[in-house]
TORLO-750815 format. One line per 5 residues: number of its first residue (from 1); for each residue x, y, z of N, C-alpha, C, O. Coordinates in pm, whole numbers, plus 50000, padded with zeros to 5 digits. Last residue first. Layout:
% residues N
NUM> X/Y/Z/X/Y/Z/X/Y/Z/X/Y/Z | ...
//
This chain:
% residues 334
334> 69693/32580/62090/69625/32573/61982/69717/32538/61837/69660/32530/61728 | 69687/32415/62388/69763/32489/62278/69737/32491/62141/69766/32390/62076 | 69598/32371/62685/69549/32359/62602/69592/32420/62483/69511/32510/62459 | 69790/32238/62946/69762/32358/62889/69744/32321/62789/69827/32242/62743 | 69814/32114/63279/69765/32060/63138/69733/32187/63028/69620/32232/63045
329> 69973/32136/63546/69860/32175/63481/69839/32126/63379/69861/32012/63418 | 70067/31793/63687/70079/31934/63709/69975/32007/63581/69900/31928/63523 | 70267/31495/63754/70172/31627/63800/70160/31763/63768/70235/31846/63818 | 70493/31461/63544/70536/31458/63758/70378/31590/63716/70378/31706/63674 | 70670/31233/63374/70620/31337/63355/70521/31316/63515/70489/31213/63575
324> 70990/31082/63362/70842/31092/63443/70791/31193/63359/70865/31241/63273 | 71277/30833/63321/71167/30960/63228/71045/30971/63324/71001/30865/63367 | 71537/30764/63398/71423/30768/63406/71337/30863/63374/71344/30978/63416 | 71819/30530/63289/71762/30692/63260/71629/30643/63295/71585/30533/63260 | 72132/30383/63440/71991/30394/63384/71957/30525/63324/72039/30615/63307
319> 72345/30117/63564/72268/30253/63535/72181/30255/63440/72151/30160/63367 | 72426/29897/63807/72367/29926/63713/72365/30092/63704/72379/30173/63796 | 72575/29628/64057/72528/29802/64012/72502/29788/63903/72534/29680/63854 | 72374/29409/64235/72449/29417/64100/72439/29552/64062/72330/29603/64036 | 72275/29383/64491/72444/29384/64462/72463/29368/64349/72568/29310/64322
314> 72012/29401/64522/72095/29431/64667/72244/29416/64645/72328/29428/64735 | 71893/29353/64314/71899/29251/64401/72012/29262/64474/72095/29173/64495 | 72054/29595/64155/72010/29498/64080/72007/29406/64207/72120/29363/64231 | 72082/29961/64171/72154/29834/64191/72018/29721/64181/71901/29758/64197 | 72170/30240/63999/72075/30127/63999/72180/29987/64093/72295/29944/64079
309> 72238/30576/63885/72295/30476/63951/72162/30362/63993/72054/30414/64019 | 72064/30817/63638/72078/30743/63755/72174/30636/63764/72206/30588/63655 | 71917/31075/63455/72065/30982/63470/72051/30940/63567/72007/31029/63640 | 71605/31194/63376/71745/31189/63473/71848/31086/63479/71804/30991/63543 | 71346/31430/63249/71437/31298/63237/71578/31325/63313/71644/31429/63317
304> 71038/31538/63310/71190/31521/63375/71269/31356/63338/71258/31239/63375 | 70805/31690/63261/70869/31633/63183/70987/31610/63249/71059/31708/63229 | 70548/31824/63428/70654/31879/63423/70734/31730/63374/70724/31644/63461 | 70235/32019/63330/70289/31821/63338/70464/31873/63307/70504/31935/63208 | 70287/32333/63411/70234/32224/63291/70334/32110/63354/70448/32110/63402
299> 70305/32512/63712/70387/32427/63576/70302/32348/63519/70231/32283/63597 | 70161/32853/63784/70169/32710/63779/70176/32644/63671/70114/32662/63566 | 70090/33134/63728/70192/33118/63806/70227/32985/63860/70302/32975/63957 | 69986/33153/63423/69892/33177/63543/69964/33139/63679/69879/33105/63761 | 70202/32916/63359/70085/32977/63307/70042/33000/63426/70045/32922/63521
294> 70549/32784/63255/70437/32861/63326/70354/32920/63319/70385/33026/63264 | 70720/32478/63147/70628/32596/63086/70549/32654/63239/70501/32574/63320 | 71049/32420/63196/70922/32440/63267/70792/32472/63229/70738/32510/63333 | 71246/32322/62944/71214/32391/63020/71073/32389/63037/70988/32368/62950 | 71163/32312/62562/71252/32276/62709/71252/32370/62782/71256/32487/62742
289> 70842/32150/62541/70942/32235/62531/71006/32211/62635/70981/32150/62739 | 70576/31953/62347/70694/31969/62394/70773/32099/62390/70787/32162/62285 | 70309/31882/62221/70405/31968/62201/70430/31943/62288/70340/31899/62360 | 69985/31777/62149/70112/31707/62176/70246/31784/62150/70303/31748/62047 | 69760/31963/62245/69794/31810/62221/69890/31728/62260/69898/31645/62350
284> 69867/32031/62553/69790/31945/62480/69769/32008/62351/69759/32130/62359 | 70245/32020/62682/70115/32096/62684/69989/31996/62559/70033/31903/62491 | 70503/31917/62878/70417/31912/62765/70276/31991/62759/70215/32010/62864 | 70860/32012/62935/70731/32024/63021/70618/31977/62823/70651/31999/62707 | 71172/31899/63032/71131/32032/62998/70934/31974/63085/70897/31932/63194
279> 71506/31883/63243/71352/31910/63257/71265/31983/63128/71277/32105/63112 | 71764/31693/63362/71704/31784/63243/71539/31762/63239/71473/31658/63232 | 72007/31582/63608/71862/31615/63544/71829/31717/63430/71887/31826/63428 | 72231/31336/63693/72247/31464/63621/72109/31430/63631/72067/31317/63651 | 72251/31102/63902/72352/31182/63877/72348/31264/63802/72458/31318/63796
274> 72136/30992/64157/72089/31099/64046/72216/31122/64020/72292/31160/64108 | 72157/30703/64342/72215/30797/64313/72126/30855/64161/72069/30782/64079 | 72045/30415/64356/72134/30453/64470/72158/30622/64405/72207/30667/64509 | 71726/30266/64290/71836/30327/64275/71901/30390/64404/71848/30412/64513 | 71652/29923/64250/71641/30032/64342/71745/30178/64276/71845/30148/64211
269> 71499/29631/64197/71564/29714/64089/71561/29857/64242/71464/29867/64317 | 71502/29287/64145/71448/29408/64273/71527/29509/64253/71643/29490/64290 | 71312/29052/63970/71429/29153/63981/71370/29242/64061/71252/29277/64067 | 71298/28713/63937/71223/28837/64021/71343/28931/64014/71457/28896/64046 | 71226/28527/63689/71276/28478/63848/71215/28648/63885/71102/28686/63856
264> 71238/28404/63432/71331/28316/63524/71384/28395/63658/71488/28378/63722 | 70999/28480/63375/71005/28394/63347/71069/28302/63446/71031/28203/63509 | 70958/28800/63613/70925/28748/63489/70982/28610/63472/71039/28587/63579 | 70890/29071/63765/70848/28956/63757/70877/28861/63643/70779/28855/63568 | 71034/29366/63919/71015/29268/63784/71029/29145/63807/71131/29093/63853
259> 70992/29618/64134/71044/29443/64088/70949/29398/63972/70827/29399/63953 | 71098/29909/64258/71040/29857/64248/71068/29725/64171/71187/29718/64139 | 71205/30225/64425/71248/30112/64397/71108/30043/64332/71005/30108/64346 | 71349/30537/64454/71301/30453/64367/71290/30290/64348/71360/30233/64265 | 71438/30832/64672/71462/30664/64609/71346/30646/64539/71249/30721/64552
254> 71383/31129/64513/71347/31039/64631/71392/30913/64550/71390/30889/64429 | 71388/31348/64358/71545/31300/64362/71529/31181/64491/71626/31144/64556 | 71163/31470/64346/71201/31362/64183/71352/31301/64243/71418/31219/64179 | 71008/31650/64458/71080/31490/64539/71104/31404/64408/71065/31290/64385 | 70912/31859/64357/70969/31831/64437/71074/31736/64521/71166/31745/64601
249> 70708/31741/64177/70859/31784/64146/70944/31788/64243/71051/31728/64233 | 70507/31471/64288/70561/31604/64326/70683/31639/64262/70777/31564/64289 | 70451/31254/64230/70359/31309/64177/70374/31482/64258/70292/31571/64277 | 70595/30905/64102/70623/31087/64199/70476/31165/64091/70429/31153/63978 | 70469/30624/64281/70492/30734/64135/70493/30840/64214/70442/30872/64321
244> 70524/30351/64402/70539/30475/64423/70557/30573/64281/70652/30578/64202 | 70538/30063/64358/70423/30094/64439/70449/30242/64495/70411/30270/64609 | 70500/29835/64138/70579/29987/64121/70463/30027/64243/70341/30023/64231 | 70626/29561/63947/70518/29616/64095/70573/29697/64136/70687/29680/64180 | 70521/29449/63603/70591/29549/63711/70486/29587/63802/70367/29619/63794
239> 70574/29126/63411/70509/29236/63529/70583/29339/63634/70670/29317/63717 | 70745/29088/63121/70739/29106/63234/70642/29175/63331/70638/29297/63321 | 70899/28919/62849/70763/29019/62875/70752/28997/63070/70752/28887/63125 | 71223/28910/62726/71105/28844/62847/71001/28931/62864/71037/29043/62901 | 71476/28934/62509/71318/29004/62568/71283/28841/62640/71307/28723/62615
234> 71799/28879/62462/71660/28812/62439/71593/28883/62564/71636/28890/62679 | 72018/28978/62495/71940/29008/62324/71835/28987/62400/71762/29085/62412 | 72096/28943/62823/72171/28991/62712/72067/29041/62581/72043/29161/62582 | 71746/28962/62897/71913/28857/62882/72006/28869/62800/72003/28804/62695 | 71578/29220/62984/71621/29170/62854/71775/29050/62958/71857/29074/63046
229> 71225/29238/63002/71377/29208/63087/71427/29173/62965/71370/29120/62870 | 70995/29488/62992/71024/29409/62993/71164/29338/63015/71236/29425/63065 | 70647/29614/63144/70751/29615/63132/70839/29493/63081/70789/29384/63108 | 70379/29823/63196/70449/29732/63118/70586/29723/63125/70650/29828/63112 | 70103/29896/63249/70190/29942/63363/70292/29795/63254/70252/29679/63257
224> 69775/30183/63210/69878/30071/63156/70037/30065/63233/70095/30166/63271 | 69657/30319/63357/69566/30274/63178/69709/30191/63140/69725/30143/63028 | 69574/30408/63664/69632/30306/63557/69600/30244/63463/69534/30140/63459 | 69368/30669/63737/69347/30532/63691/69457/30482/63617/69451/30505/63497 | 69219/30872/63865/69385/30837/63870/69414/30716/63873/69466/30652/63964
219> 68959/30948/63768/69015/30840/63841/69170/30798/63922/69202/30716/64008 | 69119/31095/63503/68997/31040/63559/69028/30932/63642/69103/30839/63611 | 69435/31129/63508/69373/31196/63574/69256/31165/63623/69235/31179/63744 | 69608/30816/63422/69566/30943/63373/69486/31001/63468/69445/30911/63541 | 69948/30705/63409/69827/30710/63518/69731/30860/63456/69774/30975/63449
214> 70186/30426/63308/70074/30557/63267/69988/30580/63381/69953/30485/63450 | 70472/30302/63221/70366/30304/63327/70282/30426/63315/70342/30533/63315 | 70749/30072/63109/70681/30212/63093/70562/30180/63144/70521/30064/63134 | 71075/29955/63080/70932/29993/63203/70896/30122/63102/70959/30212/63047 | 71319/29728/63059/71246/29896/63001/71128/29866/63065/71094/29753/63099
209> 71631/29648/63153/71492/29628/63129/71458/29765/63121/71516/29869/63152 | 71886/29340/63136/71855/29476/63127/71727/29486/63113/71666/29387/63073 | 72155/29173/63262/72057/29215/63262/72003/29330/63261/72034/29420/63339 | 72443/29159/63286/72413/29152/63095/72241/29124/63121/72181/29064/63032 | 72561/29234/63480/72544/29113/63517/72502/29043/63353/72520/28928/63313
204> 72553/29517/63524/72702/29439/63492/72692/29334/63489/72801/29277/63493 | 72249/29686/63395/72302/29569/63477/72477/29527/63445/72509/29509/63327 | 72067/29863/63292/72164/29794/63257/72244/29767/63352/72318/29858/63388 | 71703/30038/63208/71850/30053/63306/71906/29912/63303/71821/29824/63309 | 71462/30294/63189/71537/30233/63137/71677/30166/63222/71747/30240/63292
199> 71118/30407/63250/71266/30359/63294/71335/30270/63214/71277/30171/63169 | 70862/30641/63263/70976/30531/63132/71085/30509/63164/71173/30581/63117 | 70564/30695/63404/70733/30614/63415/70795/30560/63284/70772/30455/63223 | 70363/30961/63386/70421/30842/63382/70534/30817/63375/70616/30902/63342 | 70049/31126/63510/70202/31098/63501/70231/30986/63449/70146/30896/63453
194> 69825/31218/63343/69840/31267/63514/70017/31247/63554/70090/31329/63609 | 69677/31290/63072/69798/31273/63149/69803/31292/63271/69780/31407/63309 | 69479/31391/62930/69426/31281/63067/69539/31295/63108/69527/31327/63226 | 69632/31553/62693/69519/31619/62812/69447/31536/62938/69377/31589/63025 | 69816/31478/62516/69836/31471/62654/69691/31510/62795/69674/31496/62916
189> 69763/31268/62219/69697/31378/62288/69733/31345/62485/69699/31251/62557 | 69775/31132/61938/69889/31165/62077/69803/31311/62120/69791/31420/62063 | 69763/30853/61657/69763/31011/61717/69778/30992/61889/69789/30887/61952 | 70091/30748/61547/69946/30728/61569/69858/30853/61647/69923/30948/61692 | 70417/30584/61626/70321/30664/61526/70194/30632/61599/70174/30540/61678
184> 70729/30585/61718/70555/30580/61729/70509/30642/61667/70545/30757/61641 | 71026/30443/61849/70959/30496/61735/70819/30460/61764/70781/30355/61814 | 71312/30464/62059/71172/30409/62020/71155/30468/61873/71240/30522/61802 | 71647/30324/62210/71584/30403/62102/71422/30405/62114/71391/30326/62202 | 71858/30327/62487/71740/30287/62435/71691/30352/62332/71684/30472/62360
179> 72167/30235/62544/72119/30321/62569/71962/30220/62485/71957/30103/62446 | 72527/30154/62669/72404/30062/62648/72294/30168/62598/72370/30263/62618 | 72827/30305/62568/72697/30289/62627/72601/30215/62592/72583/30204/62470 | 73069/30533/62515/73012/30376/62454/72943/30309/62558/73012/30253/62643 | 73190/30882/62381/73056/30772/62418/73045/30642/62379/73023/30608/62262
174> 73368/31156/62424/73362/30975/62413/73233/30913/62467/73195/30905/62584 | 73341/31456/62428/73274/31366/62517/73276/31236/62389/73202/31229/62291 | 73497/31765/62438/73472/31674/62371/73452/31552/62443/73539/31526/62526 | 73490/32124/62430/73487/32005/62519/73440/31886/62432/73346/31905/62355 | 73447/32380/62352/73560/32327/62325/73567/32172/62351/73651/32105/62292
169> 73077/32294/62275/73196/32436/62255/73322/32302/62252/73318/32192/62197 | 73056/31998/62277/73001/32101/62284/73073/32207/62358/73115/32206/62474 | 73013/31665/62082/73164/31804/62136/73088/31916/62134/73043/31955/62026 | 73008/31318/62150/72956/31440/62161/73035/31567/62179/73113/31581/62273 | 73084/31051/61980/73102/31148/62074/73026/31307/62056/73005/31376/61957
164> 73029/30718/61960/73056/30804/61901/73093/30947/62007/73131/30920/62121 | 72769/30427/62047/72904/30489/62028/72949/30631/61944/72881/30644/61842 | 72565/30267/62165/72577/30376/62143/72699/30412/62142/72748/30433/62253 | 72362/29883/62199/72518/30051/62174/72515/30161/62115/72462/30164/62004 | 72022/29889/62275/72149/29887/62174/72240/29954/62247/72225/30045/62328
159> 71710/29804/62301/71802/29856/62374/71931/29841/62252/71912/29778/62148 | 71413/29892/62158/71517/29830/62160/71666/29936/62206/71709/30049/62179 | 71038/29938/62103/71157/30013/62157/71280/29886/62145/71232/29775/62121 | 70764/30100/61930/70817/29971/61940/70954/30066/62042/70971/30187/62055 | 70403/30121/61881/70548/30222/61962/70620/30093/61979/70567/29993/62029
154> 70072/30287/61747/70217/30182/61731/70330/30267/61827/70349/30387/61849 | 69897/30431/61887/69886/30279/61902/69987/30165/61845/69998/30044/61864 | 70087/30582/62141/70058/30626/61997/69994/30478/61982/70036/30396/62064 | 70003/30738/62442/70084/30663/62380/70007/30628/62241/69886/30643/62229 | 69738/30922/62519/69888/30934/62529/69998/30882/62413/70057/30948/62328
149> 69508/30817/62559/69543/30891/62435/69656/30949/62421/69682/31022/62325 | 69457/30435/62600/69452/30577/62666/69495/30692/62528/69510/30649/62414 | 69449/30194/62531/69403/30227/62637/69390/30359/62701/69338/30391/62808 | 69510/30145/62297/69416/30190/62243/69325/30233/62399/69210/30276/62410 | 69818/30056/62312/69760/30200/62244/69640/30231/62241/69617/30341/62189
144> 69925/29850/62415/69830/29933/62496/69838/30057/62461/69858/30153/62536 | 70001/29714/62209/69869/29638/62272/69811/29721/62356/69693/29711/62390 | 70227/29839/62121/70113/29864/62017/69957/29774/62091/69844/29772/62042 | 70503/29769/62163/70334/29792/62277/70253/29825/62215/70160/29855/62291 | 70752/29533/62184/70629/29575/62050/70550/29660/62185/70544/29607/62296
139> 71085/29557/62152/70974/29497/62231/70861/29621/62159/70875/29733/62110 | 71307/29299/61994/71258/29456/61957/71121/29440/62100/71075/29332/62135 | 71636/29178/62107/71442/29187/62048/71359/29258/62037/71336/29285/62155 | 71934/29318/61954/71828/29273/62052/71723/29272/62023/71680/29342/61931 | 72114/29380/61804/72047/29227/61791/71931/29219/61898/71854/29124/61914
134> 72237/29726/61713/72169/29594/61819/72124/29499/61722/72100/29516/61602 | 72405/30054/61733/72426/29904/61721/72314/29833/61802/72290/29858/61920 | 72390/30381/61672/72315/30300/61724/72278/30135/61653/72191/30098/61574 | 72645/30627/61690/72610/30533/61603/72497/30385/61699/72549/30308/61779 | 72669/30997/61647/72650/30868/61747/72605/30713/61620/72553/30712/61508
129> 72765/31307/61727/72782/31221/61595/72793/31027/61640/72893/30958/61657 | 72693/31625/61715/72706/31479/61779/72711/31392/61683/72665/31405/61569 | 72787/31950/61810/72811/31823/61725/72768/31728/61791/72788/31722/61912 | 72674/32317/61935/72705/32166/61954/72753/32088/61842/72769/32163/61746 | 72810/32627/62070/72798/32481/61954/72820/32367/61998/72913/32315/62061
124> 72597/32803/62243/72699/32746/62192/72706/32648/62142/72617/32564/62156 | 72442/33153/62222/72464/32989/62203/72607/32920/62237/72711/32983/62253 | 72299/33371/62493/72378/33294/62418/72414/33154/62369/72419/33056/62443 | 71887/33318/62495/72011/33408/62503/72138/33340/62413/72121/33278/62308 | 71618/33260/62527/71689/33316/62436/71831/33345/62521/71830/33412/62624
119> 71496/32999/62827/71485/33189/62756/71583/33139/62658/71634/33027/62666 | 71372/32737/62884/71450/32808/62870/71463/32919/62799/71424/32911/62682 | 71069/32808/63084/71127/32748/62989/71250/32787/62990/71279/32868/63078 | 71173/32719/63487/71091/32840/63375/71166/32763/63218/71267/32693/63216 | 71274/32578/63677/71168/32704/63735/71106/32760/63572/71006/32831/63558
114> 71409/32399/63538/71282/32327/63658/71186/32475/63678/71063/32481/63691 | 71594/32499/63425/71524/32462/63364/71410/32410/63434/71311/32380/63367 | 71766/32522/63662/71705/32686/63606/71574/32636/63495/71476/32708/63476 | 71896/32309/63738/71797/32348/63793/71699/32501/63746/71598/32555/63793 | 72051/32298/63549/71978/32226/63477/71870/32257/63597/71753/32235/63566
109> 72221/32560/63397/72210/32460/63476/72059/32417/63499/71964/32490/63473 | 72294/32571/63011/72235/32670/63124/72209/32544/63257/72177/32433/63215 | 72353/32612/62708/72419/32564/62774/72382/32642/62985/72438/32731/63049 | 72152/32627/62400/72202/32684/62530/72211/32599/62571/72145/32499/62542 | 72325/32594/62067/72257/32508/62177/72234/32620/62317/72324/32704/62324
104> 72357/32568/61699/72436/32649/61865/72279/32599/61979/72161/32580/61947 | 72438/32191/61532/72388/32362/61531/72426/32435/61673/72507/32384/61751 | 72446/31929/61464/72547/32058/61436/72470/32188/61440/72454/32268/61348 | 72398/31583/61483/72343/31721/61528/72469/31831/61515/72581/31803/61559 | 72274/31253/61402/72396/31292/61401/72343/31496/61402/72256/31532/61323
99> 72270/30926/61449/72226/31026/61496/72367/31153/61508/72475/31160/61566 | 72185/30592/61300/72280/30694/61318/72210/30794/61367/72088/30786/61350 | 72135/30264/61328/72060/30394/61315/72172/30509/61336/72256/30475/61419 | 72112/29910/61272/72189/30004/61297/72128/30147/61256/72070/30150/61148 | 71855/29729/61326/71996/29679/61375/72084/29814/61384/72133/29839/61494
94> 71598/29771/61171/71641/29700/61297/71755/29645/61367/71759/29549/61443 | 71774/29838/60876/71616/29839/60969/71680/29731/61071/71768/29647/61059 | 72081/30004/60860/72000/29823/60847/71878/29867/60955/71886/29910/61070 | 72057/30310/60855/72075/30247/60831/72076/30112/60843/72017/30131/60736 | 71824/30534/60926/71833/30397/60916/71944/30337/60851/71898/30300/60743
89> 71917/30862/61058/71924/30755/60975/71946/30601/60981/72048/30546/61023 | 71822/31145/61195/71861/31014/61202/71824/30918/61087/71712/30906/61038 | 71983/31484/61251/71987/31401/61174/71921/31216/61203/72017/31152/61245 | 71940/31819/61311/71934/31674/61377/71870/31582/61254/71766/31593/61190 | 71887/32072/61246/71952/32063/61303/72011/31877/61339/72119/31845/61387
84> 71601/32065/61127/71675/32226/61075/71855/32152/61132/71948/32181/61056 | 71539/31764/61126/71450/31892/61172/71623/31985/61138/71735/31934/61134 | 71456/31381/61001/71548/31524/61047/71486/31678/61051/71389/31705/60980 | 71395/31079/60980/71359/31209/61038/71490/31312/60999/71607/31281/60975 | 71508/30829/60710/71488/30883/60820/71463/31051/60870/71510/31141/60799
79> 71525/30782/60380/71605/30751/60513/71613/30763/60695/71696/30719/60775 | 71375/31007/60322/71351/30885/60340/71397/30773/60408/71334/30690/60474 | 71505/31282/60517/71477/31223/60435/71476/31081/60479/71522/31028/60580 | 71563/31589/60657/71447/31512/60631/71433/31430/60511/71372/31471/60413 | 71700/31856/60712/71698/31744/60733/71643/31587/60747/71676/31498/60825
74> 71505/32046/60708/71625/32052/60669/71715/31938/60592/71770/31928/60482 | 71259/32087/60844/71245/31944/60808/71420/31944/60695/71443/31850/60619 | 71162/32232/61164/71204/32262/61032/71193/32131/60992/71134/32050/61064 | 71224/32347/61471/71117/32311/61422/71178/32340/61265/71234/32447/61239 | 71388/32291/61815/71371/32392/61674/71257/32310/61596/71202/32215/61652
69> 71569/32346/62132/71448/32260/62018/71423/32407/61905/71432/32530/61905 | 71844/32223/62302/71739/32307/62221/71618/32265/62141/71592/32152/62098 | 72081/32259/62561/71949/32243/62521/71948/32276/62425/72031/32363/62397 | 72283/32125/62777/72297/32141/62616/72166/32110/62579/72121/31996/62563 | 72322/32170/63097/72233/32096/62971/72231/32179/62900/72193/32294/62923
64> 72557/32153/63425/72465/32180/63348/72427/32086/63196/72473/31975/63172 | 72695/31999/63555/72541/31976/63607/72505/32078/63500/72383/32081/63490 | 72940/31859/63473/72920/32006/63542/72778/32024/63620/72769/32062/63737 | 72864/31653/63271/72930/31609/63415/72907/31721/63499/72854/31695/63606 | 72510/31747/63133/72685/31726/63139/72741/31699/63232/72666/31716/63328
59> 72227/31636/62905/72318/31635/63048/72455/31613/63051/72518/31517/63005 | 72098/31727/62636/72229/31699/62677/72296/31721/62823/72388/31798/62851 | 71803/31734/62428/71909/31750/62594/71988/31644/62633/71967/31525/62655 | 71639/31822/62193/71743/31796/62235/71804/31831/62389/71840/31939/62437 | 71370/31815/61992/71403/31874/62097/71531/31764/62165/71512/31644/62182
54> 71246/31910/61657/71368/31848/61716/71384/31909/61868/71407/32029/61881 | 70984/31885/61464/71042/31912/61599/71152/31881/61648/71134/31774/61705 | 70972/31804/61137/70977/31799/61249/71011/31878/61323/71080/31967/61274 | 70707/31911/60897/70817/31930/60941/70818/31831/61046/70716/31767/61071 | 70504/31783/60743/70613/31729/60679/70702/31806/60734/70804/31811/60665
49> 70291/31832/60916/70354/31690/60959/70477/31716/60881/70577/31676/60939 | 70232/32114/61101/70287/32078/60983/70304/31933/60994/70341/31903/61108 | 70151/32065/61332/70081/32231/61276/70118/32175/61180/70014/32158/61116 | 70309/31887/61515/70135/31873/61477/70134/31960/61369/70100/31889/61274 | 70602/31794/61349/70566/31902/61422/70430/31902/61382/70399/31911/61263
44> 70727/31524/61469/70670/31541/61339/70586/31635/61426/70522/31605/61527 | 71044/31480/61631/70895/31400/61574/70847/31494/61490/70933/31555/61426 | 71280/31344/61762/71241/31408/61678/71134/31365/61635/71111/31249/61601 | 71526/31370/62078/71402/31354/62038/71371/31387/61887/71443/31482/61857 | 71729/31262/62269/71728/31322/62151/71590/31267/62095/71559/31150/62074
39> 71890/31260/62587/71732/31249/62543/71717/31374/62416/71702/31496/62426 | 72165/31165/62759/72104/31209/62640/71948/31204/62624/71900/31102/62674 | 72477/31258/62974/72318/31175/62913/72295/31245/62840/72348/31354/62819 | 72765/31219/63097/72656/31229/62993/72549/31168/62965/72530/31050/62937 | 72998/31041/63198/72913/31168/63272/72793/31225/63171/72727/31305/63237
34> 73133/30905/63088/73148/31015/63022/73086/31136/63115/73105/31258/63116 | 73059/30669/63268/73228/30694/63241/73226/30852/63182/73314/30926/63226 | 72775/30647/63189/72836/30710/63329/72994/30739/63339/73040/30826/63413 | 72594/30753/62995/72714/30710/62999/72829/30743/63143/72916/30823/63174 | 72265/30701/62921/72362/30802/62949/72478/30690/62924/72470/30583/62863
29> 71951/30782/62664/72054/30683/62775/72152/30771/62808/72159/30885/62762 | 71750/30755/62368/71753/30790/62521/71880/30681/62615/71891/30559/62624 | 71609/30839/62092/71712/30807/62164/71760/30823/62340/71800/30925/62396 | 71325/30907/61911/71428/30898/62022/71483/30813/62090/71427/30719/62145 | 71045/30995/61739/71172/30908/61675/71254/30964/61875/71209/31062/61935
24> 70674/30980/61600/70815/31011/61719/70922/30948/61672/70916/30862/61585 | 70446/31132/61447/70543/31001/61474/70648/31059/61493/70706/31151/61436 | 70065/31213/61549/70198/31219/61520/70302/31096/61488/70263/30980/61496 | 69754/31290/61468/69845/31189/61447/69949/31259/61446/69959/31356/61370 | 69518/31456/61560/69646/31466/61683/69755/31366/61620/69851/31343/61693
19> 69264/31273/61365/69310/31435/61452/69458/31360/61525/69487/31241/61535 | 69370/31192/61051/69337/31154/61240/69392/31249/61287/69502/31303/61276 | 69414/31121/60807/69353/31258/60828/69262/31167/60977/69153/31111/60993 | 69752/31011/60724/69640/30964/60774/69557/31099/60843/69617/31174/60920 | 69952/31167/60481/69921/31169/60598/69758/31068/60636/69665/31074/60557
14> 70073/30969/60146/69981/31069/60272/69964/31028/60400/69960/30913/60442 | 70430/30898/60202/70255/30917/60125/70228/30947/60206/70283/30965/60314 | 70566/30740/60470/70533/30750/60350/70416/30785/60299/70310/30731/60330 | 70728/30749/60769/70571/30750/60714/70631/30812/60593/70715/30901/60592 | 71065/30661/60837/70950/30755/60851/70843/30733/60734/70876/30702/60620
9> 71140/30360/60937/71178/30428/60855/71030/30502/60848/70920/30447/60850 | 71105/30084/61090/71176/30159/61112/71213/30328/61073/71283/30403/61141 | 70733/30050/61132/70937/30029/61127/70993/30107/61132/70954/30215/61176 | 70444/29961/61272/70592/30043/61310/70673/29979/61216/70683/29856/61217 | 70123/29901/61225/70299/29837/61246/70352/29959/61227/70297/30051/61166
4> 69909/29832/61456/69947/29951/61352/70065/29948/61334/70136/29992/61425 | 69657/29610/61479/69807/29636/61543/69844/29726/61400/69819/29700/61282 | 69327/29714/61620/69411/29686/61500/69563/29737/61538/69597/29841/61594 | 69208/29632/61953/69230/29732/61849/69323/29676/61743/69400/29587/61780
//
């Protein structure tokens, strides 16, 4: 298929008239000193392109999540995405990005988000105000866009620093962290989805790696299983041997292990510990919400991103974030 370049900086001029085209923007990682994770999302709301979606979660040391999602373009310039609430900006293509959020949030435990969306009720205020540093090699997948209808046929990702802090209501959270950004464009339809893996995770050793793994429903066929190692900056394209996908909510808090193959040698990646979860759920095309969605008294493809502990060949600790989407109905949304 034709490589559909990505940069950094949101689609210009007209829309491409392709059913389901969207383009994504997020930030993803935690901070285990802070107890915080993050999964800041913003993309380009289907019904409208020139709005976005902003869906936001904020895992806290307490166990509960600083949720929300909204829909607007407030915040929206050439410089980069923004929705009613959430800011990101390029600054140097491929090296530095800002992310920056001020609006009221629910604040609700994060197992309440597993049984049902999150309801209306009281807010509270959030800020964030983060700065996204790197040299690292950008890793390209635009090779396995054309294997399924999930992933966009452009999607690039890079690991970086994350510095700045997060203050929701009185409480104020220091952040300096390894974490992961992406960007995708192209059209995005969930309806084969059966599940997949987006792991991320950082080593004390200055080894680091991103995984992402697809399984769609016909067949329960692997349409793509990628991953890659980073050496401090420098990318290694890598094979992953993943010989367990959760395909029960239920058991999202079961070990995890699996190994990366690559140039200079074999990584045996396991985790030891969950330390926070935030759940929402996707429906088809391509929408997102936080929290569970329920239809007819069963969950839509249930969306779970989680903070984790990692150890690296039986003695290098690490942490991480793992993204699944975990089995389940597929709802058709007009």
């Amino acid at each position: 298929m034709p490589h559909v370049p990505v940069n950094d900086y949101p689609w210009q001029g007209e829309f491409p008239d392709t059913p389901n085209w969207s383009e994504n923007f997020l930030l993803a990682g935690q901070d285990p000193k802070a107890g915080v994770g993050f999964w800041l999302h913003c993309g380009r709301w289907r019904k409208d392109l020139e709005m976005f979606r902003e869906t936001v979660l904020v895992r806290l040391p307490d166990g509960t999540v600083a949720a929300s999602r909204a829909i607007g373009n407030a915040n929206s310039s050439p410089e980069g995405p923004g929705g009613p609430h959430y800011a990101i900006r390029i600054v140097e293509p491929g090296s530095k990005l800002t992310y920056r959020y001020n609006g009221g949030v629910r604040r609700i435990p994060s197992e309440q988000m597993k049984r049902e969306l999150v309801p209306e009720g009281s807010r509270t205020p959030m800020k964030f105000d983060l700065a996204f540093e790197s040299n690292a090699d950008v890793w390209d997948l635009h090779k396995v866009g054309g294997s399924q209808d999930f992933l966009p046929a452009g999607h690039i990702e890079q690991i970086g620093r994350v510095t700045g802090t997060f203050t929701v209501g009185g409480e104020v959270f220091e952040i300096d962290t390894i974490a992961n950004r992406d960007h995708s464009l192209g059209p995005r339809d969930n309806k084969e989805l059966k599940n997949h893996q987006w792991h991320q995770g950082y080593f004390e050793n200055g080894i680091s790696f991103l995984v992402f793994d697809a399984v769609v429903r016909t067949g329960d066929r692997v349409v793509f299983s990628e991953a890659a190692v980073y050496e401090g900056d420098k990318l290694y394209e890598a094979e992953l041997e993943l010989p367990w996908r959760c395909e029960d909510a239920a058991r999202d808090h079961d070990p995890v292990r699996f190994k990366l193959h690559y140039a200079n040698g074999t990584l045996d990646i396991e985790t030891t510990e969950y330390m926070s979860d935030s759940y929402g759920s996707l429906t088809s095309p391509n929408d997102q919400y936080v929290g569970v969605y329920q239809s007819d008294g069963e969950p839509t493809l249930v969306l779970a991103e989680q903070s984790v502990r990692l150890m690296l060949n039986g003695s290098v600790p690490g942490y991480g974030c793992f993204e699944r989407t975990i089995n389940g109905r597929v709802i058709p949304e007009e």
